[in-house]
TORGUGU-889575 format. One record per residue (C-alpha): residue in one letter; chain; x, y, z. Coordinates in Angstrom, 3 decimals, always signed. Layout:
BEGIN
a/A/X/Y/Z
...
END
This chain:
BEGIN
x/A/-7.478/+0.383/-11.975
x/A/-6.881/-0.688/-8.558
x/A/-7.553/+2.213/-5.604
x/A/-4.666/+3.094/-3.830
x/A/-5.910/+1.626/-0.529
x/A/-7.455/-1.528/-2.191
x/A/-5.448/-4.515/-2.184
x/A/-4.904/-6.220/-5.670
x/A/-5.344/-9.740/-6.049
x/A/-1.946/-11.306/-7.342
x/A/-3.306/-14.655/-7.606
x/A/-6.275/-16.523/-7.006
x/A/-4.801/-19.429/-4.999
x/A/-1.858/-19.662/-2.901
x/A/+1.980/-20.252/-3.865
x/A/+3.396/-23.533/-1.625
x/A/+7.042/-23.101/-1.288
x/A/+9.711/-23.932/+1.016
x/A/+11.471/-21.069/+2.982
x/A/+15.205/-21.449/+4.887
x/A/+15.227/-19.992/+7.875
x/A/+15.469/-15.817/+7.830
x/A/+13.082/-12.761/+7.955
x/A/+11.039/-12.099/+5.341
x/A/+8.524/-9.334/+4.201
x/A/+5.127/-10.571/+2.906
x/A/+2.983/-8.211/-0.085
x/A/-0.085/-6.955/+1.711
x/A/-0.916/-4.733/-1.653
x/A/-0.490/-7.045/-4.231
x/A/+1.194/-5.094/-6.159
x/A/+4.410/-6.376/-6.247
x/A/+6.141/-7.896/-9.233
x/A/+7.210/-11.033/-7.305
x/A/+3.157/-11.347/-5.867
x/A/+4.286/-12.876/-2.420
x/A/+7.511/-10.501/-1.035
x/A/+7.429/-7.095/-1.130
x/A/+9.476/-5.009/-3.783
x/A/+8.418/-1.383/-2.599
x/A/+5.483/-1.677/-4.633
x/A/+3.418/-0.452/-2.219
x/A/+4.639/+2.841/-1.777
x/A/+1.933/+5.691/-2.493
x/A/-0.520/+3.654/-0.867
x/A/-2.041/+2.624/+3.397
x/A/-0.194/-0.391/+2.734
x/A/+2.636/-1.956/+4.431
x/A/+4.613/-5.366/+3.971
x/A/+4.221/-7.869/+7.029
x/A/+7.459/-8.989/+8.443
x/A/+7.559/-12.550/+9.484
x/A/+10.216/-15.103/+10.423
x/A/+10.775/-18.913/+9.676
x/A/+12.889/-20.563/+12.230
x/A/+13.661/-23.977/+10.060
x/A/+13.381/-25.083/+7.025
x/A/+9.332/-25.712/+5.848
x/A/+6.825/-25.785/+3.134
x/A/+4.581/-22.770/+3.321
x/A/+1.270/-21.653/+1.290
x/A/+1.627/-18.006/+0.975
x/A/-1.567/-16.280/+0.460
x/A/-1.729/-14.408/-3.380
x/A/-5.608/-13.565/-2.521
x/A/-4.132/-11.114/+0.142
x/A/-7.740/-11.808/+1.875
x/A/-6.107/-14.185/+4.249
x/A/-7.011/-13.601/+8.284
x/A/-3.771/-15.339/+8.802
x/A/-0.848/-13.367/+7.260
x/A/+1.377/-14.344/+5.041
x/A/-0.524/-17.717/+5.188
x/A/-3.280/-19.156/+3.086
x/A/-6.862/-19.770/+4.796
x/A/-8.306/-20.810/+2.202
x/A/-9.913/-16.887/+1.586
x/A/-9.104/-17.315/-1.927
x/A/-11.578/-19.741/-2.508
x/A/-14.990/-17.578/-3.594
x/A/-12.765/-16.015/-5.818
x/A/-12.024/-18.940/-7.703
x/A/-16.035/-19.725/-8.201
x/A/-16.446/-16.091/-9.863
END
């Protein structure tokens, strides 16, 4: 089981999606059901969800490692992980 102030890794590699325009809440904890937006999940724990907003209309990768240096974004952190 996952320590409370350890982040779980939802995914090994990112989810590419496209977002509409509005404010969103990224998982830090990776505990959430949906693995990229918060759901309350991380309640109980040092983690809380990074709010970020998309002005238009794009195609993201959203980091499921939560390693990334460049939240919600992929930076390619996931990528050791896949190797082990």
């Amino acid at each position: 089981m996952t320590a409370p102030n350890e982040a779980v890794i939802a995914d090994t590699k990112p989810e590419v999606i496209e977002l509409a325009p509005g404010k969103y809440f990224w998982c830090a904890c990776g505990r959430s059901a949906s693995k990229k937006f918060c759901d309350g999940s991380h309640q109980g724990t040092s983690f809380t969800p990074f709010a970020f907003e998309v002005t238009e209309t794009k195609k993201v990768a959203i980091c499921n490692c939560k390693q990334t240096q460049n939240s919600p974004f992929c930076d390619g952190s996931h990528q050791p992980l896949m190797a082990g």
